[in-house]
C-alpha positions as a Markdown table, in Angstrom:
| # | Residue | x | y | z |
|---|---|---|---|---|
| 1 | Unk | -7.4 | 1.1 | -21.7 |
| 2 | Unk | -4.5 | 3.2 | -22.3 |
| 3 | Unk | -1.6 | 3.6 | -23.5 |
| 4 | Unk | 1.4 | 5.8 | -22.7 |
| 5 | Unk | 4.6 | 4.8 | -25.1 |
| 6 | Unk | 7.9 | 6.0 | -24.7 |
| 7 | Unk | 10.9 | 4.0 | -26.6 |
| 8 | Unk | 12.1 | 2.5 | -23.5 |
| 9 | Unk | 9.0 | 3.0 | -21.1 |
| 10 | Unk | 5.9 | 1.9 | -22.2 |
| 11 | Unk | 2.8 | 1.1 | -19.9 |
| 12 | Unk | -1.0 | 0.3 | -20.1 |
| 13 | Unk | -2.8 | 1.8 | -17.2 |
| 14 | Unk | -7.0 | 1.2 | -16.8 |
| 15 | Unk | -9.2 | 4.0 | -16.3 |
| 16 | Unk | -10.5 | 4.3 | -12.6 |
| 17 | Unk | -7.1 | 2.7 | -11.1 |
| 18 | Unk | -8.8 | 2.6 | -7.6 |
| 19 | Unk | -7.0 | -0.2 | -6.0 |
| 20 | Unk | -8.7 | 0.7 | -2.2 |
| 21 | Unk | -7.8 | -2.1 | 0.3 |
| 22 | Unk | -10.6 | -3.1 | 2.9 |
| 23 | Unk | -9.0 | -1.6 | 5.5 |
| 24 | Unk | -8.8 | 2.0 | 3.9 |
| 25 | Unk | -12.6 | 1.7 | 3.9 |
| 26 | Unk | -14.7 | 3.9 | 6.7 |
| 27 | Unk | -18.1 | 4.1 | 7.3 |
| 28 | Unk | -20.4 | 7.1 | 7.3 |
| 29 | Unk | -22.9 | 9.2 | 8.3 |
| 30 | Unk | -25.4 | 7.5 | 6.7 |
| 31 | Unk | -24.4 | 3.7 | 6.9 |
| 32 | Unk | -22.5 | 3.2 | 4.0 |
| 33 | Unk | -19.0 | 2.4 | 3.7 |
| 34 | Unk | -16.5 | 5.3 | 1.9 |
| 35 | Unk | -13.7 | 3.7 | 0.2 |
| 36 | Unk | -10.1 | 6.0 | 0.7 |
| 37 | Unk | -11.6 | 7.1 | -2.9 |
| 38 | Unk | -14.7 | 8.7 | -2.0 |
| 39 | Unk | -16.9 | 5.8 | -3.4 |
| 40 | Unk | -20.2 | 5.2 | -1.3 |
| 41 | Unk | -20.4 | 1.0 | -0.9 |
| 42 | Unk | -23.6 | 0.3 | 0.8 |
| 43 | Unk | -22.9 | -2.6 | 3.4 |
| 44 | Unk | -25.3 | -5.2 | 1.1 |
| 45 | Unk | -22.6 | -4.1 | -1.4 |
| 46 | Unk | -24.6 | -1.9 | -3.9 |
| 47 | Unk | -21.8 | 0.3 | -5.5 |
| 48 | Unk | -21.8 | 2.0 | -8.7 |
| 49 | Unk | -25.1 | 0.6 | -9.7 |
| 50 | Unk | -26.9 | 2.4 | -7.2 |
| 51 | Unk | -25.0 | 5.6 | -8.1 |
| 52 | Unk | -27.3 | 8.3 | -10.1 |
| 53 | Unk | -26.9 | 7.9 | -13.3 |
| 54 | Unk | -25.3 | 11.9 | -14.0 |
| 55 | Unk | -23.0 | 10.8 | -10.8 |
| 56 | Unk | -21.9 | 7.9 | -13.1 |
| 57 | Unk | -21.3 | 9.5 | -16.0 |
| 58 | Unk | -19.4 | 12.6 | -14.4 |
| 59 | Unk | -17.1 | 9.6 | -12.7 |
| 60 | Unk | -16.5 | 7.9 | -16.1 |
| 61 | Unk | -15.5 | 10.8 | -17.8 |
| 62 | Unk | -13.5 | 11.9 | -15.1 |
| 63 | Unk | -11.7 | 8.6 | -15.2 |
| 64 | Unk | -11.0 | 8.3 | -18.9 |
| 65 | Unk | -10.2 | 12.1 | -19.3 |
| 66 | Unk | -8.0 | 12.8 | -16.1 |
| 67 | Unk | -4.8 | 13.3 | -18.1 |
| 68 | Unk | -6.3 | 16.5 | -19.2 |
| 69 | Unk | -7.2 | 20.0 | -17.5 |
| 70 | Unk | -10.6 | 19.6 | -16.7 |
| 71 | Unk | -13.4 | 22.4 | -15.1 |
| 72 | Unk | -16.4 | 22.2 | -12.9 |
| 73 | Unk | -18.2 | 23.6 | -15.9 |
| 74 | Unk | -17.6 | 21.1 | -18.5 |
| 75 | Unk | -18.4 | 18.3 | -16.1 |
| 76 | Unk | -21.7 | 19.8 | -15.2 |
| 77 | Unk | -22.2 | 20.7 | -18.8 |
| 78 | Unk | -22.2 | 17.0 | -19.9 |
| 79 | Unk | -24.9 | 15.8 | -18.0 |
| 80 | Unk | -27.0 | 19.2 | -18.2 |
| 81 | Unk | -26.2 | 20.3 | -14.3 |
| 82 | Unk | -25.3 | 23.9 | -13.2 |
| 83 | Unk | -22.1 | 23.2 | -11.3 |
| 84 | Unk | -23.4 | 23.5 | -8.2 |
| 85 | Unk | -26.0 | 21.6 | -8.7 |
| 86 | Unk | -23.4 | 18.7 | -9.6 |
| 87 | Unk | -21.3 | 19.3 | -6.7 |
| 88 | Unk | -24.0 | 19.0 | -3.9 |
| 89 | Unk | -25.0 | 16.2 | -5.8 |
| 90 | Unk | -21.7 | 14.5 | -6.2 |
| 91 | Unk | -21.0 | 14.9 | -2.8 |
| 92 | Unk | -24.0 | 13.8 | -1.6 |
| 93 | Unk | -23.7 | 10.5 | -4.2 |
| 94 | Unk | -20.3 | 9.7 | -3.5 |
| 95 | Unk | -18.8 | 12.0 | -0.6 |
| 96 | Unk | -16.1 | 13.8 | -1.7 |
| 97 | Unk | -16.7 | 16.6 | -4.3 |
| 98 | Unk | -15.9 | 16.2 | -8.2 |
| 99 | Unk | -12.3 | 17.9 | -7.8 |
| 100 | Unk | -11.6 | 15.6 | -4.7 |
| 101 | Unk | -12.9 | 12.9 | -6.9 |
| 102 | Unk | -10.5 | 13.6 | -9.8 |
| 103 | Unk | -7.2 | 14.5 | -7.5 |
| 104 | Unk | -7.8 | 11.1 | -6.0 |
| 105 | Unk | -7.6 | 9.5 | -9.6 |
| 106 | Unk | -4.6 | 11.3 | -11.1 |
| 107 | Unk | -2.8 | 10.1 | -7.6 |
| 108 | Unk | -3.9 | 6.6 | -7.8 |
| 109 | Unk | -2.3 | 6.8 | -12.1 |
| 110 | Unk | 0.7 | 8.6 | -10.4 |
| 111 | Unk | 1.3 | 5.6 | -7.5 |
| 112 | Unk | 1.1 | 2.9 | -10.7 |
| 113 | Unk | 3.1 | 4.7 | -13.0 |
| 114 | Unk | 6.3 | 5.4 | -9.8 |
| 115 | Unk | 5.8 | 1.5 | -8.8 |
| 116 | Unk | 5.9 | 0.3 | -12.5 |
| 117 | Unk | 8.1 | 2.7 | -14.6 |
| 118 | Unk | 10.8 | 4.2 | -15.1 |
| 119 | Unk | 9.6 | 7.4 | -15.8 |
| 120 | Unk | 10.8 | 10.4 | -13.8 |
| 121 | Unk | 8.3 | 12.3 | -11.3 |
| 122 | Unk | 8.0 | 15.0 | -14.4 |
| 123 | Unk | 7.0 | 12.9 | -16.4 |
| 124 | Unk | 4.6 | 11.1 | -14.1 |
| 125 | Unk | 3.2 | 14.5 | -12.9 |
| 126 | Unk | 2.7 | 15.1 | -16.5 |
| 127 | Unk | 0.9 | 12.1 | -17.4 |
| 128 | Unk | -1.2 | 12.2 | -15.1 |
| 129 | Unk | -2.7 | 15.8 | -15.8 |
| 130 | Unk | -0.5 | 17.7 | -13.5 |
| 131 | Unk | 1.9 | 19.9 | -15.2 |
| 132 | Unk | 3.3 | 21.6 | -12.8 |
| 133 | Unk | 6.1 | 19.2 | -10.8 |
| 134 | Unk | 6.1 | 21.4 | -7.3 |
| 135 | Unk | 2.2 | 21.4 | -7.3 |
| 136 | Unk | 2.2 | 17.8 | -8.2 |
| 137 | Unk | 4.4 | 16.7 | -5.5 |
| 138 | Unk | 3.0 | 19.0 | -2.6 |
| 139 | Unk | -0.4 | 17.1 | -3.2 |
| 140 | Unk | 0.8 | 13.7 | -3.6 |
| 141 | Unk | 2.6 | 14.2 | 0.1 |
| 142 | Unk | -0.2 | 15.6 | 1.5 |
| 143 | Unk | -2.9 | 12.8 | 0.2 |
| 144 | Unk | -0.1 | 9.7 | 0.2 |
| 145 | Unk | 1.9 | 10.8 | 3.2 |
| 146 | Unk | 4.5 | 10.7 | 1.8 |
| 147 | Unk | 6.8 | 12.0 | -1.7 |
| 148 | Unk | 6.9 | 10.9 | -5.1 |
| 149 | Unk | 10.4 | 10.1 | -4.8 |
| 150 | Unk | 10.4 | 8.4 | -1.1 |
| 151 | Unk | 7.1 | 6.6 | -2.4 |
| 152 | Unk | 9.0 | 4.9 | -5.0 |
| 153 | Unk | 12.1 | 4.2 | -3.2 |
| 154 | Unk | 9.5 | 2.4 | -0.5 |
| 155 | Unk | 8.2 | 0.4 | -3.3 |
| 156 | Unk | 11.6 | -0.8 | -4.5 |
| 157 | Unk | 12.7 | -1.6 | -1.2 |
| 158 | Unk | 9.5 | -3.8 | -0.6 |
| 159 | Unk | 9.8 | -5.4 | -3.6 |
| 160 | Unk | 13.8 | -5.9 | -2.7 |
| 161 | Unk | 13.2 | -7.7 | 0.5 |
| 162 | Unk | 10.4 | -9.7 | -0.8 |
| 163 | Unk | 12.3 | -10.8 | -3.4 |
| 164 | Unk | 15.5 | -11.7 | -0.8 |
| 165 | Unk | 12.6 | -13.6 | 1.2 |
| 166 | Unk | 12.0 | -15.6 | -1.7 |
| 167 | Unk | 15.0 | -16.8 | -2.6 |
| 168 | Unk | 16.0 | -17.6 | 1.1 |
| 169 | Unk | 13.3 | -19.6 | 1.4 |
| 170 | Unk | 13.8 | -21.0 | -1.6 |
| 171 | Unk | 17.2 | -22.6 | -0.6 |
């Protein structure tokens, strides 16, 4: 686990925050089922386990290291791949390529940290291994459908009526 503190923010987000509803799920080529992450699930439901093992390990690293600025290079370099090699083969294991792989994480971490904090969009772009705010946002509209800022407020307003819901029923 992790921690980010900040005096009056302070959060605890898991690595590999993949929280992929059923119904993001498609099927491919090949029979298996792609989650909205890239993930091959076979339909007997073999996941990770059936994974190569270099696949694996690329993916683990990737999710405990996706606050930093990470190359093709250094991945491969960890489990003794040339980095195309680990492309074709991450593509092939999983079916999205290692940079798809690692966007799709840092925007998963971004979508906790704007329902659960406080934190501004800087900061979240930040934490999440995004420096740059206008590049951050771009890609998070683009994958999400949607902006940091309107994703939030969608959130809150959710949360609001639910909570209205609640205590009208309540009465």
């Amino acid at each position: 686990m992790r921690s980010k503190v900040d005096s009056s923010r302070t959060t605890t987000l898991r690595a590999a925050p993949f929280a992929i509803a059923e119904s993001e799920m498609t099927k491919s080529g090949d029979g298996k089922m792609m989650h909205g992450n890239g993930r091959k699930t076979s339909l007997s439901g073999e996941s990770k386990n059936s994974i190569d093992p270099r696949v694996r390990i690329v993916m683990l690293f990737l999710d405990d290291n996706f606050q930093q600025h990470l190359r093709l290079d250094q991945m491969a370099d960890k489990v003794g791949l040339s980095a195309s090699r680990l492309c074709h083969l991450f593509r092939s294991e999983i079916g999205v390529s290692p940079e798809r792989y690692l966007v799709n994480t840092r925007l998963t971490a971004a979508q906790h940290y704007l329902e659960n904090t406080f934190c501004s969009v800087k900061e979240i772009a930040s934490l999440v291994g995004i420096p740059d705010v206008s590049h951050f946002t771009r890609t998070f509209k683009s994958t999400v459908g949607t902006t940091p800022t309107q994703y939030r407020k969608s959130i809150l307003s959710l949360r609001l009526s639910q909570s209205i819901s609640t205590a009208t029923l309540g009465q």
